[in-house]
PAKE-837901 format. One record per residue (C-alpha): y negated, z, x; residue number from 0. Coordinates in nm, 3 decimals. Layout:
REM residues N
<r><north>Y</north><up>Z</up><east>X</east><resi>NUM</resi></r>
...
***
This chain:
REM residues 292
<r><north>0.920</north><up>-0.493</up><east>-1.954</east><resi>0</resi></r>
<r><north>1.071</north><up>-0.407</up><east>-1.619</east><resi>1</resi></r>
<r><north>1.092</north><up>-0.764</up><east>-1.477</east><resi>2</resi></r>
<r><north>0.710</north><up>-0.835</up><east>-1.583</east><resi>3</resi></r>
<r><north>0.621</north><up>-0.462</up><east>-1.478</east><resi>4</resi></r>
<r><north>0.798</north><up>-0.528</up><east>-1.151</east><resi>5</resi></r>
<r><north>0.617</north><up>-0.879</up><east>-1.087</east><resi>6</resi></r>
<r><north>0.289</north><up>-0.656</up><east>-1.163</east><resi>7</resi></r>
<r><north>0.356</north><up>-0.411</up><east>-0.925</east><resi>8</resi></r>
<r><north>0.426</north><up>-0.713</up><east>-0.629</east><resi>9</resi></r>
<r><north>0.127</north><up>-0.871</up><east>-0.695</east><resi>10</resi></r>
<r><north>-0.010</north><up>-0.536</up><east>-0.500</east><resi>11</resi></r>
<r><north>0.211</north><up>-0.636</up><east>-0.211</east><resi>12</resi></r>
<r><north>0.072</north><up>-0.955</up><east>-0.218</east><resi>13</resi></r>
<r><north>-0.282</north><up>-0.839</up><east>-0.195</east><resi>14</resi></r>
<r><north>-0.237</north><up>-0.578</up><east>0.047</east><resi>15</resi></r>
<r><north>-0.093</north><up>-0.859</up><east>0.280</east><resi>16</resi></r>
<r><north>-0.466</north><up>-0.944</up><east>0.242</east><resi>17</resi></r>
<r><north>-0.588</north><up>-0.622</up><east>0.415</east><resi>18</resi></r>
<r><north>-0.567</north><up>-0.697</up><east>0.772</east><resi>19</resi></r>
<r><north>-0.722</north><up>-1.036</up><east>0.737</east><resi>20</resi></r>
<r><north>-1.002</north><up>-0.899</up><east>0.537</east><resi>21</resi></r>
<r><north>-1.044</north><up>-0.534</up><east>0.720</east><resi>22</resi></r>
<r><north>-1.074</north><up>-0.856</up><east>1.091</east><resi>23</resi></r>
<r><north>-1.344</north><up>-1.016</up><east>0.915</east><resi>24</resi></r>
<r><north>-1.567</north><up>-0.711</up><east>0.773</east><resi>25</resi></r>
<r><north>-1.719</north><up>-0.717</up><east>1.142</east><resi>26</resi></r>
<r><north>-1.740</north><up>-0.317</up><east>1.302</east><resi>27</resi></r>
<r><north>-1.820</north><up>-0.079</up><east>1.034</east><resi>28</resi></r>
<r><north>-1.600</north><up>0.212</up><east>1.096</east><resi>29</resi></r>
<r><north>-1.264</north><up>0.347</up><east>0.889</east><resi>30</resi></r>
<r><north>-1.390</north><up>0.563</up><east>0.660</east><resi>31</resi></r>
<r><north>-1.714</north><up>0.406</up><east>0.600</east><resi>32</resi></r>
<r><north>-1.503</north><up>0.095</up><east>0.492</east><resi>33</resi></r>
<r><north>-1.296</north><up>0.301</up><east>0.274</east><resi>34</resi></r>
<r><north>-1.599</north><up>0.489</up><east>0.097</east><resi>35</resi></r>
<r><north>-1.749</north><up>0.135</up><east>-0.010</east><resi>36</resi></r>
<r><north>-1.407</north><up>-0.051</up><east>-0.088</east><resi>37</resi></r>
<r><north>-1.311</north><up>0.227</up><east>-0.318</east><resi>38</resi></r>
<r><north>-1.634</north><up>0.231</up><east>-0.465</east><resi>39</resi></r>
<r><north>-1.561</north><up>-0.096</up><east>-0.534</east><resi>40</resi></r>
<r><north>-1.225</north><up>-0.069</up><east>-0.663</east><resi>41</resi></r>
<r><north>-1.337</north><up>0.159</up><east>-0.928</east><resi>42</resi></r>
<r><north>-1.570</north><up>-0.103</up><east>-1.078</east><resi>43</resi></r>
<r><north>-1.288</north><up>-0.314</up><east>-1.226</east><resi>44</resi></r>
<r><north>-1.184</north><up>0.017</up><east>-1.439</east><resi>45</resi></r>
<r><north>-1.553</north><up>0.133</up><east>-1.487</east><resi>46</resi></r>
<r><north>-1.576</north><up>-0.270</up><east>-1.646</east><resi>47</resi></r>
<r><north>-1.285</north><up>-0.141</up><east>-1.865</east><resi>48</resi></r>
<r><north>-1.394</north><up>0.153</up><east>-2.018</east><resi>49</resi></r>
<r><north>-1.770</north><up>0.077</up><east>-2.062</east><resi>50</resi></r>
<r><north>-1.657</north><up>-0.215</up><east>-2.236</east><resi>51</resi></r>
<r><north>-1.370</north><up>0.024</up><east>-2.486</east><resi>52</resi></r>
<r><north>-1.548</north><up>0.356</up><east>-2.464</east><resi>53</resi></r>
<r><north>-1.246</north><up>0.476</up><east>-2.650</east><resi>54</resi></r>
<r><north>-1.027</north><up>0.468</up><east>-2.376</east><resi>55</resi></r>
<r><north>-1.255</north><up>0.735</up><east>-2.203</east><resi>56</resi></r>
<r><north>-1.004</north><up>1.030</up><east>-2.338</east><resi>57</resi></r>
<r><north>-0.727</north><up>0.871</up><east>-2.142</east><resi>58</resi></r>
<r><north>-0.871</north><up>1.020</up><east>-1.873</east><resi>59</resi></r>
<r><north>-0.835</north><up>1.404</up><east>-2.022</east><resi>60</resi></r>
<r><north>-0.534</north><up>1.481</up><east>-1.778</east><resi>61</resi></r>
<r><north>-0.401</north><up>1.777</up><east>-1.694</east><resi>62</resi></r>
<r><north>-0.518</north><up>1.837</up><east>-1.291</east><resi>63</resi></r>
<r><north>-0.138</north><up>1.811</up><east>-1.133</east><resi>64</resi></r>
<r><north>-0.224</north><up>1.435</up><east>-1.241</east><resi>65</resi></r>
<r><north>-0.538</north><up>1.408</up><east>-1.034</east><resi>66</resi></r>
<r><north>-0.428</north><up>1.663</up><east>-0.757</east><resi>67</resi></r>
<r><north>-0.157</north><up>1.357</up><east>-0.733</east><resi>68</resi></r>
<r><north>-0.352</north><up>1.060</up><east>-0.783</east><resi>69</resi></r>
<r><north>-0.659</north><up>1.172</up><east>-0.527</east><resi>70</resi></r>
<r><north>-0.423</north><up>1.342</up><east>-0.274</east><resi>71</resi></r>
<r><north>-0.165</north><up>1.022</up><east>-0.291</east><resi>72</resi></r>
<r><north>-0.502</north><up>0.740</up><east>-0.188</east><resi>73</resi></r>
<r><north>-0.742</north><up>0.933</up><east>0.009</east><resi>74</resi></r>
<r><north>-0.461</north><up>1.130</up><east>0.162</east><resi>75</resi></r>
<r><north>-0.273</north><up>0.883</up><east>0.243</east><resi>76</resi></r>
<r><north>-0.561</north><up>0.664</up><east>0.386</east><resi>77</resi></r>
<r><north>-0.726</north><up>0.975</up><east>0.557</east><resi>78</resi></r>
<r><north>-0.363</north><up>1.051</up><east>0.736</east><resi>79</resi></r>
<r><north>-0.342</north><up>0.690</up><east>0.813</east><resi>80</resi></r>
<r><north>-0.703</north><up>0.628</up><east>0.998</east><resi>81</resi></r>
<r><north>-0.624</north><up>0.973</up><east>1.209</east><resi>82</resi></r>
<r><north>-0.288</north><up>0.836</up><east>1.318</east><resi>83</resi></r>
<r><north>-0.471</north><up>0.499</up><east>1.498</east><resi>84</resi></r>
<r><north>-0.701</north><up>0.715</up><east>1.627</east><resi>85</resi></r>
<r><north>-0.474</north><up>0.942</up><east>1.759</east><resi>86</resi></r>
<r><north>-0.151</north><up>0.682</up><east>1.836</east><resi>87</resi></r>
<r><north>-0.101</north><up>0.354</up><east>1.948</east><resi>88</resi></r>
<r><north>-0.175</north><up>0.068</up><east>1.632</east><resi>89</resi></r>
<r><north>0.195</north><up>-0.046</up><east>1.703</east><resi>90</resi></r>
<r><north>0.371</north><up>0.287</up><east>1.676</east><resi>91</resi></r>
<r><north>0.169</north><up>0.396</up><east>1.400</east><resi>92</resi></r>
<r><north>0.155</north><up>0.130</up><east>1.208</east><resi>93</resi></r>
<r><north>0.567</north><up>0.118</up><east>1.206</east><resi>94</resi></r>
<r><north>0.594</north><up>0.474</up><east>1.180</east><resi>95</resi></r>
<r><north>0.329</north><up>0.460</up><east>0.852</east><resi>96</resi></r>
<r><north>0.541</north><up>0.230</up><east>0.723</east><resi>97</resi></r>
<r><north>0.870</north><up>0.411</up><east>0.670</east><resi>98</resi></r>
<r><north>0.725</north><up>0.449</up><east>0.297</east><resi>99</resi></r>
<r><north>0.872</north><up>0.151</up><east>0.121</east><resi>100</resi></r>
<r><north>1.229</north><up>0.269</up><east>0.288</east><resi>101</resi></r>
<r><north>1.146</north><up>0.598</up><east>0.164</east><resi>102</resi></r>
<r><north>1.102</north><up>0.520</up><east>-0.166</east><resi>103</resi></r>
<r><north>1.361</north><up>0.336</up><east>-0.241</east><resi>104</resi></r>
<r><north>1.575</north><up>0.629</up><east>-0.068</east><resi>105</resi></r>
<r><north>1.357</north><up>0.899</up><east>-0.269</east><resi>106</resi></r>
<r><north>1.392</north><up>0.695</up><east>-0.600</east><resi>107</resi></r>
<r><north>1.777</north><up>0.891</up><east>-0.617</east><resi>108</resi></r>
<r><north>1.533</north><up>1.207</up><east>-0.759</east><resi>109</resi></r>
<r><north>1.401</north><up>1.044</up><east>-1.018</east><resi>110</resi></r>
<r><north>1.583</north><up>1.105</up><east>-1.331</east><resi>111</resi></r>
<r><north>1.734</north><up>0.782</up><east>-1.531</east><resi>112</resi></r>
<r><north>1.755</north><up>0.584</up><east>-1.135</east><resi>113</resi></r>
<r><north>2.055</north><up>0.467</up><east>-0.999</east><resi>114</resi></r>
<r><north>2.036</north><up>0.395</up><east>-0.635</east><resi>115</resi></r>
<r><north>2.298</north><up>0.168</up><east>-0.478</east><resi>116</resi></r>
<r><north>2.413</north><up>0.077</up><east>-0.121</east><resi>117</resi></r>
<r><north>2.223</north><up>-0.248</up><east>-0.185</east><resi>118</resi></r>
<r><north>1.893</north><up>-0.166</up><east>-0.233</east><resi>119</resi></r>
<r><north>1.900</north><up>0.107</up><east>0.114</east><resi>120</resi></r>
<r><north>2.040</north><up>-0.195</up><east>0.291</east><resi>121</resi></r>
<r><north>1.751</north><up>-0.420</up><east>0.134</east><resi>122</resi></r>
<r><north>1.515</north><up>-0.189</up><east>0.233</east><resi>123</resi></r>
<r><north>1.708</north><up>-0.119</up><east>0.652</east><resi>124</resi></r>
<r><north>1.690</north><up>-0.485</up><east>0.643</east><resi>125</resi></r>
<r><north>1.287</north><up>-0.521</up><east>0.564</east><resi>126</resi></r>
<r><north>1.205</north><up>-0.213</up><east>0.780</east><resi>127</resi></r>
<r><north>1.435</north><up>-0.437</up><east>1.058</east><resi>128</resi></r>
<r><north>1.168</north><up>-0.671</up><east>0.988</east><resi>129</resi></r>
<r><north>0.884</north><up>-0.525</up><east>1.015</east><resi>130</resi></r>
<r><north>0.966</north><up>-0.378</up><east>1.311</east><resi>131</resi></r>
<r><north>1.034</north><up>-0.696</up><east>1.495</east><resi>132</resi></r>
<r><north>0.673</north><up>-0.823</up><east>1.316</east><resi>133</resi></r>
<r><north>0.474</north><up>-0.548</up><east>1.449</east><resi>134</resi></r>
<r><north>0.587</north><up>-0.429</up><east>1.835</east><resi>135</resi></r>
<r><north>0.562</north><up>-0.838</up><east>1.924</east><resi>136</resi></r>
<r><north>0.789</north><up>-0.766</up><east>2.158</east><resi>137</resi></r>
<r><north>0.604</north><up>-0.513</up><east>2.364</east><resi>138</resi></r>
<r><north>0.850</north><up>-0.238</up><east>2.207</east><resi>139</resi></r>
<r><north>0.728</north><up>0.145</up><east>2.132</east><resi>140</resi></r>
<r><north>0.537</north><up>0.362</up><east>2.328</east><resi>141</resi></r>
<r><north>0.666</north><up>0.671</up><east>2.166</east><resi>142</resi></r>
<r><north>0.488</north><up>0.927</up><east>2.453</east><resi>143</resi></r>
<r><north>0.465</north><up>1.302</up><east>2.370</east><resi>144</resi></r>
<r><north>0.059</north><up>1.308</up><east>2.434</east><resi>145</resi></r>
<r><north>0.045</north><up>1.068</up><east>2.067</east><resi>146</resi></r>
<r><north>0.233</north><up>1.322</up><east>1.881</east><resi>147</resi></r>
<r><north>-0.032</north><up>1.395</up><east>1.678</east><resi>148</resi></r>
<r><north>-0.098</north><up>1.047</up><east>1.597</east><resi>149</resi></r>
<r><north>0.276</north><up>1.026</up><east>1.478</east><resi>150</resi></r>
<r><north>0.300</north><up>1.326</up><east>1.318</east><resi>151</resi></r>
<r><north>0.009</north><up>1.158</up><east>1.091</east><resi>152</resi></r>
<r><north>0.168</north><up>0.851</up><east>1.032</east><resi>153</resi></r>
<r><north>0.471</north><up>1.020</up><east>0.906</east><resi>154</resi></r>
<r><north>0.289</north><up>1.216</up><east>0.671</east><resi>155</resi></r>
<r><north>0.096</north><up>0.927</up><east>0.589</east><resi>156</resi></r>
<r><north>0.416</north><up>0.750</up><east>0.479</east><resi>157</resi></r>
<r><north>0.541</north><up>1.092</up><east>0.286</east><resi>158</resi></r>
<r><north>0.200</north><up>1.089</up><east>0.101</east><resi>159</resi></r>
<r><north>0.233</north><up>0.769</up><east>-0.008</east><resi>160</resi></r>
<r><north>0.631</north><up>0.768</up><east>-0.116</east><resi>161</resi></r>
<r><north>0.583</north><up>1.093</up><east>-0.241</east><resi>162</resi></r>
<r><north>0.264</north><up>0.954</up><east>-0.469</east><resi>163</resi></r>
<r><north>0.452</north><up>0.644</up><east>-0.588</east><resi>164</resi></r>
<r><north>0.719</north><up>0.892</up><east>-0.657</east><resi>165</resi></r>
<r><north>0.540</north><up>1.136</up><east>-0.862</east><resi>166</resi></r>
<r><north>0.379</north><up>0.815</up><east>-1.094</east><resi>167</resi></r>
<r><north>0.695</north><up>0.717</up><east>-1.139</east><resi>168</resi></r>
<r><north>0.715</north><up>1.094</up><east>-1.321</east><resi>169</resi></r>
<r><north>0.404</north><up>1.032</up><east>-1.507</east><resi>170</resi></r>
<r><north>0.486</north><up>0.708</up><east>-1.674</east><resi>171</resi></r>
<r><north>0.297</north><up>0.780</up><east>-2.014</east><resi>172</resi></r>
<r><north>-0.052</north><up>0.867</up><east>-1.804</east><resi>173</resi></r>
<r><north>-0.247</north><up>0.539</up><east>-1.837</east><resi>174</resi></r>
<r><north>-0.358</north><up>0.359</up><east>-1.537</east><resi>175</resi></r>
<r><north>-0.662</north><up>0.398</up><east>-1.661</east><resi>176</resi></r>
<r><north>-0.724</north><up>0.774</up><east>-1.482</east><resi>177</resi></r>
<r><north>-0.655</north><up>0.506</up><east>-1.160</east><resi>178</resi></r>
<r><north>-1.030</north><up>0.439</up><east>-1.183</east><resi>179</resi></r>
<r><north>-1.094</north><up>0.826</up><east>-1.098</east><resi>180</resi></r>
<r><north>-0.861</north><up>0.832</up><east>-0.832</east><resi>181</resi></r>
<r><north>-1.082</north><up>0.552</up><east>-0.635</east><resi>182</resi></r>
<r><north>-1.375</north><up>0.712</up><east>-0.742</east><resi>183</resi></r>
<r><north>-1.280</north><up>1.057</up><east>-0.593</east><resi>184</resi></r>
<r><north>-1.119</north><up>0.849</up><east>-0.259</east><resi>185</resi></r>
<r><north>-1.438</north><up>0.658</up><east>-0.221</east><resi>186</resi></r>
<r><north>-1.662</north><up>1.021</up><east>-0.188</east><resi>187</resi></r>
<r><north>-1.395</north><up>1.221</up><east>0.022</east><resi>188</resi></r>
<r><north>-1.398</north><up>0.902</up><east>0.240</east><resi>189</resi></r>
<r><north>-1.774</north><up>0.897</up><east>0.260</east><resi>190</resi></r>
<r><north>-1.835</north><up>1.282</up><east>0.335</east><resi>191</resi></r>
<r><north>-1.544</north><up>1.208</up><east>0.622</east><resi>192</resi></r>
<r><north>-1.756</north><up>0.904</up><east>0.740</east><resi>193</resi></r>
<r><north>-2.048</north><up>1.134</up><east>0.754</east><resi>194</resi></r>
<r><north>-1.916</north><up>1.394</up><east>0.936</east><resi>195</resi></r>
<r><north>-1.691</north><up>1.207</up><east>1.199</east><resi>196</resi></r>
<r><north>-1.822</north><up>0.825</up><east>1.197</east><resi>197</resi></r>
<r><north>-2.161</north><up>0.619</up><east>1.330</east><resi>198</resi></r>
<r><north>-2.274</north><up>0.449</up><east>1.013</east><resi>199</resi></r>
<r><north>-2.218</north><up>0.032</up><east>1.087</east><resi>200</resi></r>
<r><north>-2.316</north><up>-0.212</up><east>0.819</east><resi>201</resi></r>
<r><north>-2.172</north><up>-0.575</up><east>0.816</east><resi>202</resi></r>
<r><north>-2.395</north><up>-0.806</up><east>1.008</east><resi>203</resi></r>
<r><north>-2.360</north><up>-1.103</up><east>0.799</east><resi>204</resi></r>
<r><north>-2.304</north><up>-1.235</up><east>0.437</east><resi>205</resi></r>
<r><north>-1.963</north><up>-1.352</up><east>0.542</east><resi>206</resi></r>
<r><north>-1.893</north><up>-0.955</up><east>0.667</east><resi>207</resi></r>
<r><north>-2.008</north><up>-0.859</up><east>0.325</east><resi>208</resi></r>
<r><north>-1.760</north><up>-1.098</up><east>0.108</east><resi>209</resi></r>
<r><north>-1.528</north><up>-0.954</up><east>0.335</east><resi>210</resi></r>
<r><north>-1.564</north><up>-0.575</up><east>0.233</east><resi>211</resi></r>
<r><north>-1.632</north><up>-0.677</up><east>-0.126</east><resi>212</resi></r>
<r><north>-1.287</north><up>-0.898</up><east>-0.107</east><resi>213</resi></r>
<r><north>-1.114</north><up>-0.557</up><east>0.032</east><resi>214</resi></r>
<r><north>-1.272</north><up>-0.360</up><east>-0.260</east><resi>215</resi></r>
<r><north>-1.158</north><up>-0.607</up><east>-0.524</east><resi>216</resi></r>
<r><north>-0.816</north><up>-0.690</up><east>-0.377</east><resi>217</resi></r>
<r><north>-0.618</north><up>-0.522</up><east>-0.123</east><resi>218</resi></r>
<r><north>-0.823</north><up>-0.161</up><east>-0.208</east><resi>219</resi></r>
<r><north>-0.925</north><up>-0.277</up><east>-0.604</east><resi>220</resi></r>
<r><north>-0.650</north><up>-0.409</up><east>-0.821</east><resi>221</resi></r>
<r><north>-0.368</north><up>-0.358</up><east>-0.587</east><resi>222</resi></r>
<r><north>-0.361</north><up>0.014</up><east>-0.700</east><resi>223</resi></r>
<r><north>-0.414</north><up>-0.019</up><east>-1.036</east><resi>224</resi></r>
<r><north>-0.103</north><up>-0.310</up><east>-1.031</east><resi>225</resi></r>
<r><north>0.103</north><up>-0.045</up><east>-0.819</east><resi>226</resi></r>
<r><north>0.032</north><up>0.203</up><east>-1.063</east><resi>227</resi></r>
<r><north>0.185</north><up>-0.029</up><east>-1.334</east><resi>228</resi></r>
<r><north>0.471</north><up>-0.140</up><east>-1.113</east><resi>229</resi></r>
<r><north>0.607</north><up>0.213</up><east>-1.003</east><resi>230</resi></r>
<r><north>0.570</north><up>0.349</up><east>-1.383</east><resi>231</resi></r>
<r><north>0.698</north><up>0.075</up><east>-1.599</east><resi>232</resi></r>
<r><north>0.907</north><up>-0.105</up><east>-1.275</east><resi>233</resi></r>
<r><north>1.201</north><up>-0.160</up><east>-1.072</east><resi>234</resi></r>
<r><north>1.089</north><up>0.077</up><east>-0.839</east><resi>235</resi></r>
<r><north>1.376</north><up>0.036</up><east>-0.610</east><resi>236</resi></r>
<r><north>1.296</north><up>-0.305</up><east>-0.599</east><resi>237</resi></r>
<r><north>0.932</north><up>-0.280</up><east>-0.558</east><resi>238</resi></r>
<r><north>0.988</north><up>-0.033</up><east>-0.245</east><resi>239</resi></r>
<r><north>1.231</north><up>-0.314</up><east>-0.039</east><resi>240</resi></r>
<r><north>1.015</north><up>-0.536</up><east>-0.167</east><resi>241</resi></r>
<r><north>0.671</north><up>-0.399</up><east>-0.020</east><resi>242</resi></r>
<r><north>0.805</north><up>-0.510</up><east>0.343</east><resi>243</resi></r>
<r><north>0.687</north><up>-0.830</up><east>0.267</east><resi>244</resi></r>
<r><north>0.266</north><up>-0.703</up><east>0.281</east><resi>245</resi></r>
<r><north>0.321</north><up>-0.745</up><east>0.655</east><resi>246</resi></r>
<r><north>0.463</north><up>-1.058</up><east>0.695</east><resi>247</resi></r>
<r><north>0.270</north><up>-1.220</up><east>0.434</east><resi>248</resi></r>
<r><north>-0.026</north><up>-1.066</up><east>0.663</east><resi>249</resi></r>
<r><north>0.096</north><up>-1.214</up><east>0.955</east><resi>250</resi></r>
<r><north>0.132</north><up>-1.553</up><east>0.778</east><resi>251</resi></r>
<r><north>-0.220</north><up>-1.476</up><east>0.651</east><resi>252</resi></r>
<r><north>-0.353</north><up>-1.413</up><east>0.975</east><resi>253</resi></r>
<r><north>-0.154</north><up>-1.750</up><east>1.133</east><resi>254</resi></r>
<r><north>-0.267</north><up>-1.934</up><east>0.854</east><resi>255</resi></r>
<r><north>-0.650</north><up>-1.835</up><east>0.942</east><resi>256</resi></r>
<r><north>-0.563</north><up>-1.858</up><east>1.335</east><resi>257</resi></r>
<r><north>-0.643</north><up>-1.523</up><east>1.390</east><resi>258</resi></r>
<r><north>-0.296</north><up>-1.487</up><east>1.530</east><resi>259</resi></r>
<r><north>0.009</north><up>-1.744</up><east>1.660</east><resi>260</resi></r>
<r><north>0.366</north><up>-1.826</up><east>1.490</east><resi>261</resi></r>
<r><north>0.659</north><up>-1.742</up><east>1.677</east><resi>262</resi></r>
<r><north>1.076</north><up>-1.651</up><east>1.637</east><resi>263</resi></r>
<r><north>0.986</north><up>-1.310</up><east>1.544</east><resi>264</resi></r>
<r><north>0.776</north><up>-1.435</up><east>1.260</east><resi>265</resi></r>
<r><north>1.107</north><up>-1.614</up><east>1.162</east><resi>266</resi></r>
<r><north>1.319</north><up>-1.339</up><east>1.212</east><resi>267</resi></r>
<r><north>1.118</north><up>-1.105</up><east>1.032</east><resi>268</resi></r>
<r><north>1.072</north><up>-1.324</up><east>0.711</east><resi>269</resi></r>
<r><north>1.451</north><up>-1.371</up><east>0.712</east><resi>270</resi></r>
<r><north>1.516</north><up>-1.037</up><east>0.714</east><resi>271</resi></r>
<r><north>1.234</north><up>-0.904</up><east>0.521</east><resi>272</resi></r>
<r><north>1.343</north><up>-1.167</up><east>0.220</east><resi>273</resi></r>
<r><north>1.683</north><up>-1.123</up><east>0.265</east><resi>274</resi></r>
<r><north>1.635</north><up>-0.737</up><east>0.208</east><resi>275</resi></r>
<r><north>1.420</north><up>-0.798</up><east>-0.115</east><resi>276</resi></r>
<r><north>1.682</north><up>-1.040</up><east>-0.249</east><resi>277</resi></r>
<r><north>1.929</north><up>-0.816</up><east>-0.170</east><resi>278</resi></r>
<r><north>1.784</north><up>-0.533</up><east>-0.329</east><resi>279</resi></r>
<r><north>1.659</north><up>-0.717</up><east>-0.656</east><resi>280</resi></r>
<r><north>2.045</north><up>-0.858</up><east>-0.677</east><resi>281</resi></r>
<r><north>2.091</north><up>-0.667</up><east>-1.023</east><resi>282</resi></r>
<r><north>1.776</north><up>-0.796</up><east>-1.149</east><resi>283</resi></r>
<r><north>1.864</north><up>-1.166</up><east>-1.043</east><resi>284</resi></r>
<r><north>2.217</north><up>-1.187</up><east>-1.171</east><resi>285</resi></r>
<r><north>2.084</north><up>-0.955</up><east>-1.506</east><resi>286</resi></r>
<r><north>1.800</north><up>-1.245</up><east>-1.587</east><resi>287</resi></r>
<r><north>2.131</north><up>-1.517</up><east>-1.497</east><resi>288</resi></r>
<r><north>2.355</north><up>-1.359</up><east>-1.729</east><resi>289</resi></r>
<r><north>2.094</north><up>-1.311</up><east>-2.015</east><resi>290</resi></r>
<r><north>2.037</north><up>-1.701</up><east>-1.991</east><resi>291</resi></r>
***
C-alpha cells in the first residue's frame, strides 16, 4: 500500500507542475477570483462521488479539529500565498513558499511510527538546491526589508501547508472524502476575499475558460484529493523531496509550450531535483529490489 499510496500522492506533483502553465493561459482574472471558481470546481469530482454512493455522505460527520485543518491547510495556505506576491517579489516568494516540501520531510520526525534519515533531509537540501537555481534565473534574491511582509507570508504559507500535510498524516482513518468540503469551504472564503479586495475579470475566450476549468480539475481538483491519499497512506518523506519536482516539471511544461526558454539551470535543477528524490526514495528502491 505505501508504494501505490506514494505513486498516488506524486501524481499531485505532477499536476501541480500544471499550475503555472494553466494559471498563464486563464487570461487576467484576478487571484482569488481564480481560486473561488477552481475550487468550486475541484469539489465537483467528490460531489460526482457521493451523489452517485449517497452512503458515503456520513464520512463526512467529522469532528471540527478535522475541518478547522482541512479548510485552514487550502484556503490558508492559498490566501497566505496570493498576499505574499502581492506584497514580495514572485522570485523571493515563490522560493521562500516553497520551503514546505523541505519542511515536511524535516517535520515528518513528529509523526509517530516515522523514521527520518540523513538521506531523505539531504534529498530534500538537494531539491530545494534545485529549485532555487530554477526560480531566481540567475537574477538572485532581492531579500529588501520594505517586502517583509510579503516574506513573512510566504513563510507562513509554507508552515500552513507542511503543517496541513502533517496533521493528515495524523488523521489517516478520515476518508478523503471530507476533501470535497475542504474545496467547497476554500472556494467561498476565496470568493468573499475576491469580493472584498479584487475587480471581478472573466476569461475572454473559450480557450481562457478550458484553462480555469483544467486548473479546477487538475492542479486545484484531484491533486488534493491524491495528496490527501499520498500523505495518509504514503511515504511521506518521500513524497515531501519528491514535490520539488512540481517546479521543474513546470518549467519543462512551460518550455515545452514556449512560454519560456531551456537553459543550464534547467539542467542543473533537474539533476539535482531527481537526484534528491532518488536519494530520498533509496529505501523504497532497494526494498521493491530485494522483494524481487
Amino acid at each position: 500500500m505505501t508504494l501505490r499510496a506514494t505513486l498516488i500522492g506524486f501524481s499531485a506533483v505532477v499536476m501541480w507542475s500544471f499550475l503555472a502553465l494553466f494559471t498563464a493561459a486563464s487570461g487576467n482574472v484576478p487571484p482569488f477570483q481564480l481560486s473561488a471558481i477552481a475550487f468550486a470546481i475541484a469539489s465537483l469530482p467528490g460531489i460526482a462521488v457521493l451523489t452517485a454512493k449517497p452512503e458515503r455522505l456520513h464520512l463526512l460527520r467529522q469532528p471540527p479539529k478535522v475541518w478547522i485543518a482541512g479548510i485552514g491547510g487550502l484556503f490558508g495556505y492559498h490566501f497566505l500565498y496570493f498576499t505574499a506576491l502581492r506584497n514580495a517579489p514572485a522570485v523571493d516568494a515563490g522560493l521562500i513558499a516553497y520551503l514546505w516540501p523541505l519542511l515536511i520531510v524535516v517535520g515528518s520526525a513528529l509523526l509517530p511510527g516515522e523514521k527520518l534519515k540523513a538521506h531523505h533531509i539531504l534529498g530534500a537540501v538537494a531539491g530545494f538546491a534545485g529549485t532555487a537555481i530554477l526560480v531566481t534565473r540567475g537574477g538572485g534574491l532581492t531579500l529588501s526589508g520594505e517586502y517583509s511582509l510579503g516574506y513573512a507570508a510566504a513563510f507562513l504559507g509554507a508552515f500552513t501547508w507542511t503543517s496541513y500535510s502533517l496533521i493528515s498524516r495524523s488523521f489517516a482513518k478520515v476518508s478523503t472524502d471530507v476533501v470535497t468540503g475542504f474545496c467547497l469551504a476554500t472556494s467561498l472564503l476565496s470568493l468573499l476575499c475576491h469580493l472584498l479586495l479584487e475587480t471581478t475579470v472573466w476569461p475572454e475566450s473559450i480557450s481562457q475558460w478550458l484553462a480555469v476549468i483544467g486548473l479546477g480539475l487538475f492542479p486545484v481538483g484531484l491533486a488534493f484529493y491524491a495528496w490527501d491519499f499520498g500523505v495518509k497512506k504514503g511515504n511521506i518523506q518521500v513524497l515531501g523531496a519528491a514535490s520539488y519536482a512540481a517546479p521543474l516539471l513546470s518549467t519543462i511544461i512551460l518550455i515545452a509550450f514556449r512560454f519560456g526558454e531551456p537553459g543550464w539551470r534547467v539542467i542543473m535543477a533537474c539533476l539535482l531535483i531527481t537526484g534528491g528524490a532518488l536519494l530520498a526514495a533509496r529505501d523504497m528502491i532497494f526494498k521493491k529490489r530485494n522483494a524481487g
